[in-house]
C-alpha positions, 0 to 999 in steps of 0.5 A, a space after each residue: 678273584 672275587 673279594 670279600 669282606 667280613 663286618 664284625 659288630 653287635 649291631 645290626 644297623 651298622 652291620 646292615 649300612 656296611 653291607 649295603 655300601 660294600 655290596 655296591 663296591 663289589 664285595 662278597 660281605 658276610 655278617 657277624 654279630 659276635 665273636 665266636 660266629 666271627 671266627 667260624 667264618 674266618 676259618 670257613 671263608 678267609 675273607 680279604 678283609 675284616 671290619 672289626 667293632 672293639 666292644 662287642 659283648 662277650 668276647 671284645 673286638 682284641 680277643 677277636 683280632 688276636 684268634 682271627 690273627 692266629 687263624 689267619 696270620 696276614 689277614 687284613 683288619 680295620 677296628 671300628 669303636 665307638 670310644 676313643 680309647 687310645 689304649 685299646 687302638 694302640 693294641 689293636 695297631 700292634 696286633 696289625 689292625 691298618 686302620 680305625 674309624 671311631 663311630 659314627 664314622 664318614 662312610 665315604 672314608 671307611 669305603 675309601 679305606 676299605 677299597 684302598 686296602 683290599 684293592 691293595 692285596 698282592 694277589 689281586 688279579 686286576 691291575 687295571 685300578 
């Protein structure tokens, strides 16, 4: 089953680095620079995964993961922020997110993270990893 991942950020550097290093570890990626194209794409594609900014203009990054968590209620979702803030972590981790990466993140470790989640879905068909 081919598995893809959704990069949620205003930003489309960010937005652009992901895709480049998740397209070259096999992923479908879309791209969203905001909240409600987001959502769209949830609902079309229900992605494996979804890289998630937590400031992102008009609706933020937990407004974003509690719609998407309705949506999809297993969908797996890893927070990027460029804050350190503690109190919206701690939300979005009870709201389900696995993992966070404050900005500017080691690429290395986010793909690593990405992998070892996606990689990790109990419908996998591939074993052999």
């Amino acid at each position: 089953m081919e598995q893809t991942i959704l990069i949620v950020d205003d930003q489309y550097g960010i937005r652009v680095l992901l895709q480049e290093v998740l397209e070259k570890e096999g992923y479908t990626i879309f791209q969203a620079p905001n909240g409600h194209i987001a959502l769209e794409i949830v609902k079309k594609e229900k992605p494996s995964l979804v890289l998630l900014d937590m400031k992102i203009p008009g609706m933020d990054g937990l407004e974003i993961l509690r719609h998407v968590r309705n949506l999809v209620p297993d969908i797996k979702v890893i927070m990027m922020t460029a804050y350190g803030e503690l109190d919206l972590i701690k939300e979005a981790t009870e709201l389900g997110a696995l993992a966070h990466f404050t900005k500017p993140f080691d690429i290395d470790e986010l793909r690593s993270c990405v992998n070892h989640h996606v990689r990790a879905l109990p419908d996998s068909v591939d074993q052999s990893a």
